[in-house]
Structures are given as structure tokens and as C-alpha cells.
KEMIRO-691769 format. One line per field, with one value per residue (C-alpha): y, z, x; residue in three letters; residue number from 1. Coordinates in steps of 0.02 Angstrom, whole numbers, plus 50000, padded with zeros to 5 digits. Layout:
REM KEMIRO-691769
c2 <- Y/...
c3 <- Z/...
c1 <- X/...
aa <- ALA/...
i <- NUM/...
This chain:
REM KEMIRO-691769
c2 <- 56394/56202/56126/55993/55861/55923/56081/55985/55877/56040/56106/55957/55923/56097/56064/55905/56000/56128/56016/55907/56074/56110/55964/55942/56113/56044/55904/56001/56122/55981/55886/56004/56067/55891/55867/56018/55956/55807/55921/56024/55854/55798/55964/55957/55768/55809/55954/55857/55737/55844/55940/55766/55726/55889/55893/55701/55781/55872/55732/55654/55786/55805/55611/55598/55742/55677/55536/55621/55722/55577/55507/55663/55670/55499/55547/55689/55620/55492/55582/55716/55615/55520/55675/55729/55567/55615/55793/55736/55585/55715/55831/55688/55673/55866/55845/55899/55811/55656/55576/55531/55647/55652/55776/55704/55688/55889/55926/55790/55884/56075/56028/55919/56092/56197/56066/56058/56252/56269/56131/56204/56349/56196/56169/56340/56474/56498/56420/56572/56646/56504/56491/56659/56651/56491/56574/56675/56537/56576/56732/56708/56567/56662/56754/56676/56582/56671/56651/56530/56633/56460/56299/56169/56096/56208/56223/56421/56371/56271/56377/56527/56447/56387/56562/56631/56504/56562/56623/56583/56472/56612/56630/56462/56419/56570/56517/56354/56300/56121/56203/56345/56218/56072/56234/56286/56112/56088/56258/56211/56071/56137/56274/56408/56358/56200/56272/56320/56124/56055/56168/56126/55928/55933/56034/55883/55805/55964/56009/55810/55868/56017/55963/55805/55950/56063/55919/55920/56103/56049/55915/56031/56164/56076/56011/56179/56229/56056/56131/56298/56273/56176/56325/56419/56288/56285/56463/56459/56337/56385/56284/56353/56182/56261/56299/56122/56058/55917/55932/56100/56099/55946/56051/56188/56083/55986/56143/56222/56078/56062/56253/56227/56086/56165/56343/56256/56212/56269/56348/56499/56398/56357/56392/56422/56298/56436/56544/56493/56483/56535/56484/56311/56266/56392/56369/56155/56203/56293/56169/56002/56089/56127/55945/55888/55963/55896/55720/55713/55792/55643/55741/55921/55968/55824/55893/56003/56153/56238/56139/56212/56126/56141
c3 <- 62900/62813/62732/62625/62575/62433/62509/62670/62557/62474/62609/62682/62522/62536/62711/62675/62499/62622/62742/62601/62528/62695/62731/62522/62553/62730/62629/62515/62601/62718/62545/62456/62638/62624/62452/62490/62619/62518/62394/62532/62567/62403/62372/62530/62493/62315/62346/62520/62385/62251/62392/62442/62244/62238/62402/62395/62274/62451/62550/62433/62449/62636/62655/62547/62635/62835/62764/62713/62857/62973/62898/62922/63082/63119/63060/63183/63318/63402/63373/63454/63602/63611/63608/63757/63831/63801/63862/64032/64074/64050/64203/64300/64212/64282/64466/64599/64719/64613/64718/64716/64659/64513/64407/64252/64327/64383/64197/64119/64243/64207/63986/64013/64124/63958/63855/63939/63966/63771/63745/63703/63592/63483/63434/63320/63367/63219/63247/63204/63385/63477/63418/63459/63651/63682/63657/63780/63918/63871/63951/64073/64155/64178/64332/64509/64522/64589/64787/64831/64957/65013/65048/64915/65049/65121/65096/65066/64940/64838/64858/64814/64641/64625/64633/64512/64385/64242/64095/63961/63949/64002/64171/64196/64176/64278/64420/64413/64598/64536/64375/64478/64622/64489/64390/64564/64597/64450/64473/64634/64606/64428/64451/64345/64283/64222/64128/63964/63985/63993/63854/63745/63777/63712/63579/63451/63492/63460/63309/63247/63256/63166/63027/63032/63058/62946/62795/62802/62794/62590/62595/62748/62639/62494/62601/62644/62466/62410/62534/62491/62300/62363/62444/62290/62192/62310/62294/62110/62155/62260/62433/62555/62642/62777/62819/62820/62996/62985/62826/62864/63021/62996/62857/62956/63099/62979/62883/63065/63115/62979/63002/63194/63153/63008/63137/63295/63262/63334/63182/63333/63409/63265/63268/63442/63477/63408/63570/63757/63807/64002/64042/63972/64079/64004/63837/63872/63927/63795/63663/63783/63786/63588/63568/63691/63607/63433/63510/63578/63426/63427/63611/63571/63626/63746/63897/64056/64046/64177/64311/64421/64466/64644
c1 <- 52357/52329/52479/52450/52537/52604/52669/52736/52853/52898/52952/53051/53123/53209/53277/53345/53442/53480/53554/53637/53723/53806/53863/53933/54009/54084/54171/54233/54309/54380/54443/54506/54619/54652/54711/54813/54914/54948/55013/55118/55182/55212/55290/55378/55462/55504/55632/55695/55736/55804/55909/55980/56035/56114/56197/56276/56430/56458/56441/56576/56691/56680/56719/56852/56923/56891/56991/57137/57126/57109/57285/57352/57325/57373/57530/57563/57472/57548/57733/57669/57614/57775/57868/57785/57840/58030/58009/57936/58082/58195/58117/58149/58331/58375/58263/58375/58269/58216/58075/57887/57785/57888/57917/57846/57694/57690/57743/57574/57458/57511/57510/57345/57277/57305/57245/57075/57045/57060/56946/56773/56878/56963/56774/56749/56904/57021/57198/57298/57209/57222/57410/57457/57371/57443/57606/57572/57640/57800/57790/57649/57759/57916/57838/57820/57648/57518/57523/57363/57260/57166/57203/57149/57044/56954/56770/56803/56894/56759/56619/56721/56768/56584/56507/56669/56697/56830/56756/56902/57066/57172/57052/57045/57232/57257/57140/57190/57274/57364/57416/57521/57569/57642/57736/57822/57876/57941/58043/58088/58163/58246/58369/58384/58553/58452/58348/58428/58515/58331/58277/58428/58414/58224/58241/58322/58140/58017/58125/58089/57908/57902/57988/57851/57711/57775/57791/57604/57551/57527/57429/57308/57327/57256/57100/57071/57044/56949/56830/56839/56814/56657/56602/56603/56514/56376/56377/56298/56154/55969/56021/56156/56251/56295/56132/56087/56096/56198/56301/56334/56386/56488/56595/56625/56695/56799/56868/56899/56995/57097/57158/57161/57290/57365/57406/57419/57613/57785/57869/57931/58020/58111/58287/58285/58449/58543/58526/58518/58333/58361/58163/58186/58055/57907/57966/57935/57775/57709/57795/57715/57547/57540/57570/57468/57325/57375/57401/57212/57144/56979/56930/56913/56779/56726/56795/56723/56847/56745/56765/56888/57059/57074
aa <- UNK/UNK/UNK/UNK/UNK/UNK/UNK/UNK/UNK/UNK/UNK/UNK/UNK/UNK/UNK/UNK/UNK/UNK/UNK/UNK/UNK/UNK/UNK/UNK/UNK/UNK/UNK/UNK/UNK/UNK/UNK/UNK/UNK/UNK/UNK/UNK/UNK/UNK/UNK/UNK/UNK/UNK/UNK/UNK/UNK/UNK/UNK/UNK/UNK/UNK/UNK/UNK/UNK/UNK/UNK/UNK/UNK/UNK/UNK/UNK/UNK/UNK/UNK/UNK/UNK/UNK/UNK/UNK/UNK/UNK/UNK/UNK/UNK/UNK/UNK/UNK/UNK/UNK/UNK/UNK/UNK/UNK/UNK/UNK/UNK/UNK/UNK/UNK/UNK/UNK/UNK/UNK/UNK/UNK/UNK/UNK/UNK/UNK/UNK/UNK/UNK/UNK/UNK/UNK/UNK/UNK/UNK/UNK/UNK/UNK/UNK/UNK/UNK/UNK/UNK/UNK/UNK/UNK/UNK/UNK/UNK/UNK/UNK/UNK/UNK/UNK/UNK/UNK/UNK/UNK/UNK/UNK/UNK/UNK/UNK/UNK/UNK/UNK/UNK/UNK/UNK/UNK/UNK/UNK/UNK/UNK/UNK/UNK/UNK/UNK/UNK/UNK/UNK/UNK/UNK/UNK/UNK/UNK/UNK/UNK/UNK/UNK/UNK/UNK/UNK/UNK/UNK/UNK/UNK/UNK/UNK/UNK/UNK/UNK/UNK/UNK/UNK/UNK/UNK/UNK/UNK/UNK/UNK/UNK/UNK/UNK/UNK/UNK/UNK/UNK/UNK/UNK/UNK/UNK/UNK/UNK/UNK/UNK/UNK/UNK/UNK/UNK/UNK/UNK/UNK/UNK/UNK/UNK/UNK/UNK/UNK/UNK/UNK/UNK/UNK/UNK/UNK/UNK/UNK/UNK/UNK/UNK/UNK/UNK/UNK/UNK/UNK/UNK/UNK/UNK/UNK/UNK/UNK/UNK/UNK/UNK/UNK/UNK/UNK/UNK/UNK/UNK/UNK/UNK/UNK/UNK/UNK/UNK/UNK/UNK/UNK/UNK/UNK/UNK/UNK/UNK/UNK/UNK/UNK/UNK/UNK/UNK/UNK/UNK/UNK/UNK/UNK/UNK/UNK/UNK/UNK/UNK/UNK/UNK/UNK/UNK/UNK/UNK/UNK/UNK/UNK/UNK/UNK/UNK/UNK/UNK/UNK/UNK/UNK/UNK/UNK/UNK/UNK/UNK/UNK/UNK/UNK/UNK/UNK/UNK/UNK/UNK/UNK/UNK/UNK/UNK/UNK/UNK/UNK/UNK
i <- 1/2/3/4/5/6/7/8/9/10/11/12/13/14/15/16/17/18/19/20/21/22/23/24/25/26/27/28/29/30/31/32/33/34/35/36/37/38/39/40/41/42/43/44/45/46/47/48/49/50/51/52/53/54/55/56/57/58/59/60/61/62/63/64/65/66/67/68/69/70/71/72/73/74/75/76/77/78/79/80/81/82/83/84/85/86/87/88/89/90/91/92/93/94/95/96/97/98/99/100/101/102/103/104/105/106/107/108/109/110/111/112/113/114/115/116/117/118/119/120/121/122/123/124/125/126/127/128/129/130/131/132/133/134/135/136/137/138/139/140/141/142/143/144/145/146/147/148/149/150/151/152/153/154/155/156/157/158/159/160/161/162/163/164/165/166/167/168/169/170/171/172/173/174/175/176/177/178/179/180/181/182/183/184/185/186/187/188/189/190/191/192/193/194/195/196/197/198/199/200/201/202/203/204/205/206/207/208/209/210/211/212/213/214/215/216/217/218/219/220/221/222/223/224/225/226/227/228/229/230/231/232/233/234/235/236/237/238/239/240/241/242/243/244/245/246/247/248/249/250/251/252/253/254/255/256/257/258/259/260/261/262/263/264/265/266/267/268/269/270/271/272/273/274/275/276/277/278/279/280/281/282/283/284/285/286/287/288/289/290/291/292/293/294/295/296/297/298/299/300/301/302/303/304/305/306/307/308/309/310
């Protein structure tokens, strides 16, 4: 069949339309998928920044809180630590057999023991549960420390705490070889006799502190419901600030710590110089370890509770 000219440009001139509607439908599809992630962006930006206008009155309110809170705790802190101080000269004070290692030394290591198995907990458990297990020494030290079935030394030893590693504070205190070994020195070398004397000597210190500790439970109670009324606030509006991963998780920790602190006191033990406490030396414990962790308060959660104490 002939083709003329005529018909061949035809022809051509529909490919090349052909061709040029493709590639104009290409384009646009390739635009407009363009133009729409602009606007996903756009979109995107806009309520990031809206969310950030409404949640700075939170960000406010959690500084101006973290502030008070930090004076708080600047208040009880380093009274709490000095305390500790006084409690441990005076185990050297009543040491029958007063000689290197000394017994303030056994006394630092067993508190700083229970200070570090609680550590990860002081991160997110309420205070009220860590208050009421940590009382728990009272009782838990009375009886003889568990017999050590291995020397510290041996290799059996390490890689049978390796493979078995205590899963909470009360496993780990429990497990813990130096904790048990510094706790029978110290009774060793304490008589029983002693121990209401120890007890009662101390006690004009740890009653300082809760009367210090206890003139703050307003001022923590207060912070708790700054935060708290936030919390309700937030409530009414479309954003949730505790789902936001920094804000969020910043006022939880904050409003955790401030009940941690607010619970984590030593109101039972209040009163106790009107009896005679005849295990002075678990009641010490419990008291130095309470205040050990209120001293340290800027390191919760920055130690390695897991690692075994051989």
C-alpha cells in the first residue's frame, strides 16, 4: 500500500501527540504526588507547630515545678547524707573490737548494697511500694545471714552468679555475699546488749530528719497537684502529653519522683525512743539505707543493680 506524504505526516503527527500525552499524563501524575507531599508536609509542620504553642504552658509548668522540686530536695539531701555520717562513727563508737576494717565502712557498703539493688525501681515504682519493702530489712536482718556456700573467690562462685543473676532488689540484696558478710561483722563485733544503746544514741539524729522530711510533705504535696491539675487540663484539649516522647516522659519521671521522695520517709520509726529497740542494728540499717537513697536522689537510675556483689 502507497503512503503519501500527506498521510505519513498524519500518521507521525499522531505518534508524536500520543507520545506527548503519556509523557503530560506522566508529569502529572508525578506533580500532582508531588504537590501532595508538599502538602503532607505543610500539613505535617503546621500542627508540629501548633502542638508546640499549645504544649509550652506544660513545659512552663513542669519547669517551674523541677525547680521547686530541685530546692526541695536540696534541702533534704545533704542532711540526709550527713546523718548517715553520724550513724556510721557511732558503729565504730560501740565496736568491741575497734580495728581496720572498720565498722563504718561495713555499715556504707551494706546501705550503699540496698541503695543500688533499688536503683532501676526508683526510675517508675510508686514510693508507697518501695517504702513498705524497704521496711522489710527490719525484719529480714534480724535472722543470721545466710551461710555463704562458696568462697568469694572462687571461679564457681562467679560463673554460678553469672548464669543466676537476681531478678529484683529483694534477690539481689538477698544474694548479695559482701552485703551478708559486712552485716555479720558488724554483729560480731556489736553485742546484743549494744544494740538498743546504738539504736537509742542515733535516734536524736533520724528523728532531726524526719521532722526536716516531714516539714516538706506540703510543699511535695502541692507539686503533685500543680501536675495533676495539668493533667486534667490537658485532658480537655486533642493532644495527650504524655504521649509525647520527651515531654511526656519527662513529667511522669518528675511526678514519680516527687511521690518517691514524698513516701520514701521514716515517719515508723517515729516515736520509737519511747521503747527499747533490741535490733538497733537492723533498725540503723533500714533508717541508713532510706537516707542513703534520698541523699543520692541525682543517681537513680544510673546504676548496674545487676551486677552481682561477690
Amino acid at each position: 500500500m502507497d503512503i503519501n506524504i500527506s498521510e505519513a505526516t498524519s500518521i507521525l503527527s499522531l505518534v508524536v501527540a500520543t507520545l506527548a500525552y503519556k509523557h503530560a499524563k506522566a508529569s502529572s501524575k508525578e506533580n500532582g504526588e508531588q504537590i501532595q507531599k508538599i502538602a503532607d508536609r505543610h500539613i505535617f509542620l503546621f500542627a508540629k507547630m501548633e502542638l508546640n504553642k499549645s504544649s509550652q504552658k506544660y513545659v512552663k509548668l513542669l519547669h517551674e515545678v523541677s525547680c521547686e522540686f530541685e530546692n526541695i530536695i536540696n534541702s533534704i539531701s545533704y542532711p540526709a547524707l550527713e546523718i548517715n555520717r553520724e550513724i556510721s562513727r557511732l558503729f565504730d563508737c560501740h565496736d568491741s573490737n575497734y580495728k581496720a576494717p572498720y565498722l563504718r565502712h561495713a555499715f556504707h557498703t551494706v546501705i550503699e548494697i540496698v541503695r543500688t539493688a533499688y536503683d532501676r525501681e526508683l526510675t517508675y515504682q510508686t514510693g508507697i511500694n518501695l517504702a513498705s519493702r524497704l521496711r522489710y530489712l527490719k525484719i529480714q536482718i534480724e535472722r543470721p545471714a545466710p551461710a555463704v556456700e562458696v568462697k568469694r573467690n572462687s571461679w564457681a562462685s562467679f560463673f554460678r552468679r553469672k548464669k543466676d543473676l537476681p531478678i529484683n532488689p529483694e534477690k539481689f540484696i538477698d544474694s548479695s555475699v559482701a552485703c551478708w558478710e559486712n552485716i555479720a561483722d558488724i554483729q560480731n563485733r556489736i553485742s546484743s546488749e549494744k544494740e538498743s544503746i546504738i539504736f537509742r544514741d542515733a535516734f536524736p539524729k533520724i528523728k532531726e530528719f524526719i521532722q526536716l522530711h516531714s516539714s516538706q510533705f506540703g510543699r511535695l504535696d502541692l507539686l503533685i497537684e500543680k501536675l495533676d491539675d495539668g493533667l486534667k487540663e490537658n485532658s480537655l484539649e486533642q493532644f495527650n502529653i504524655l504521649d509525647m516522647e520527651i515531654l511526656g516522659e519527662k513529667y511522669k519521671r518528675i511526678r514519680g519522683d516527687i511521690e518517691r521522695i514524698r513516701e520514701l520517709n521514716l515517719l515508723d520509726l517515729n516515736g520509737a525512743d519511747k521503747f527499747e529497740i533490741t535490733d538497733g542494728i537492723a533498725h540503723l540499717i533500714y533508717a541508713g539505707s532510706i537516707l542513703q537513697i534520698i541523699s543520692q536522689h541525682f543517681m537513680w537510675g544510673k546504676l548496674n543493680p545487676m551486677k552481682p556483689h561477690f
